[in-house]
C-alpha angles and dihedrals in degrees: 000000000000131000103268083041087062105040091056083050091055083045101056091045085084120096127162089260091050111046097154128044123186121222091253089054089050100046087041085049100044095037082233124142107271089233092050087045087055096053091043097049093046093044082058090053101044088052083044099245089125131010134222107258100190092174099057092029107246144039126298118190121289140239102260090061080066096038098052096033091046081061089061104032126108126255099277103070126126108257084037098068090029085066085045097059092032073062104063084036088061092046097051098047109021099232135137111262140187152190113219129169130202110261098178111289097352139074114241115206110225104172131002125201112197110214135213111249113106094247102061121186104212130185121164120238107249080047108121122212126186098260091214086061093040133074089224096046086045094046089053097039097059087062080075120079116245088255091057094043094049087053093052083056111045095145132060117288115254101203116207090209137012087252087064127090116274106198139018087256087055090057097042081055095054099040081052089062102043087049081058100049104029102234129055129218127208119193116200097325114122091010117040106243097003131127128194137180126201162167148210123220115175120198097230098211096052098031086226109148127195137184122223115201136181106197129189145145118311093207095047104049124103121212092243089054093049089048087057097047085049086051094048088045106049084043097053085044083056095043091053101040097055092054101051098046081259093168095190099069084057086072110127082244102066109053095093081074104043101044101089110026110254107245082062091083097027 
């Protein structure tokens, strides 16, 4: 069989209950020599059709699987209806808001809604940010366990700003935190006098993750205002999650969140 022949055959050895394969699965799999698998294997990742997973021991799929099949999808895909109720967020409360999914170590902007207010905060979709020093990369990142986000760090933390994390005990700190509470919060660390607020929803059949941000201002922004971007947020994480089997937003903490849907208050 030829390359692309394989290539279609690694890619259809991933199902929602296997996410990573190592190279001896997929030789063993494939009935293909394990050196041939390697290259093979390696070659996908560095296209970005998988992606190295250390920490598992193996490759899981890419980004660009998500990328290229989010362009033929129907209307009820994740980013999709995350950009939807990013929508109505920006509406209530005029601020700037984005989509954003994990690449490795970065942020990837997918979608950007520029709000109303006088003082915009605008980054372009296709812009990267470190994800240890964002709300979207660290409410993405605490859906890792400590032993996957330590591999993704295994050198020293270089933080754009003091507010940033200094160290990778200082991030698992902080992820421990946002997995408690549900949202995470970044002051003036990637971009100099911005805030922005966040949070993660992962469709669990595809294993496709987004962020979800609402960023302002840090110097404009009143408590009251903050607590109701918190409030839209959680509630679109809800929404979502419900919809796409995201067992994590059916958590007993959070019902206070999901009981009335959240454009209700908006």
């Amino acid at each position: 069989m030829n390359l692309v022949g394989n290539v279609a055959r690694v890619l259809r050895l991933f199902t929602p209950d296997r996410s990573v394969l190592s190279v001896s699965e997929v030789a063993q799999l494939l009935a293909l020599p394990k050196s041939s698998t390697s290259r093979l294997l390696k070659a996908m990742a560095d296209s970005g059709l998988l992606v190295s997973n250390e920490a598992a021991g193996g490759y899981g799929v890419g980004n660009l699987i998500f990328e290229t099949s989010r362009r033929h999808r129907v209307n009820s895909t994740l980013s999709v209806l995350a950009d939807e109720a990013l929508a109505r967020i920006v509406k209530a409360t005029g601020h700037t808001g984005y989509v954003a999914m994990l690449d490795g170590t970065e942020v990837l902007g997918l979608r950007m809604r520029p709000g109303s207010k006088p003082l915009r905060v605008v980054t372009s979709p296709g812009d990267r940010l470190p994800a240890f020093s964002s709300s979207t990369g660290r409410a993405m990142l605490a859906r890792l366990d400590d032993a996957a986000v330590q591999a993704l760090y295994p050198q020293p933390l270089q933080p754009p700003s003091p507010n940033a994390p200094h160290s990778v005990d200082d991030l698992l700190a902080a992820l421990a935190l946002v997995r408690e509470k549900g949202w995470s919060i970044a002051t003036d660390e990637s971009l100099p006098g911005v805030e922005s607020i966040a949070v993660c929803i992962e469709d669990r059949e595809s294993g496709e993750r987004v962020a979800i941000c609402i960023s302002y201002s840090a110097a404009m922004i009143s408590t009251n205002e903050k607590s109701r971007i918190v409030t839209l947020l959680m509630r679109a994480g809800c929404e979502l999650g419900l919809k796409f089997d995201d067992d994590y937003w059916v958590a007993p903490r959070f019902a206070a969140f999901a009981a009335p849907s959240w454009n209700e208050a908006a």
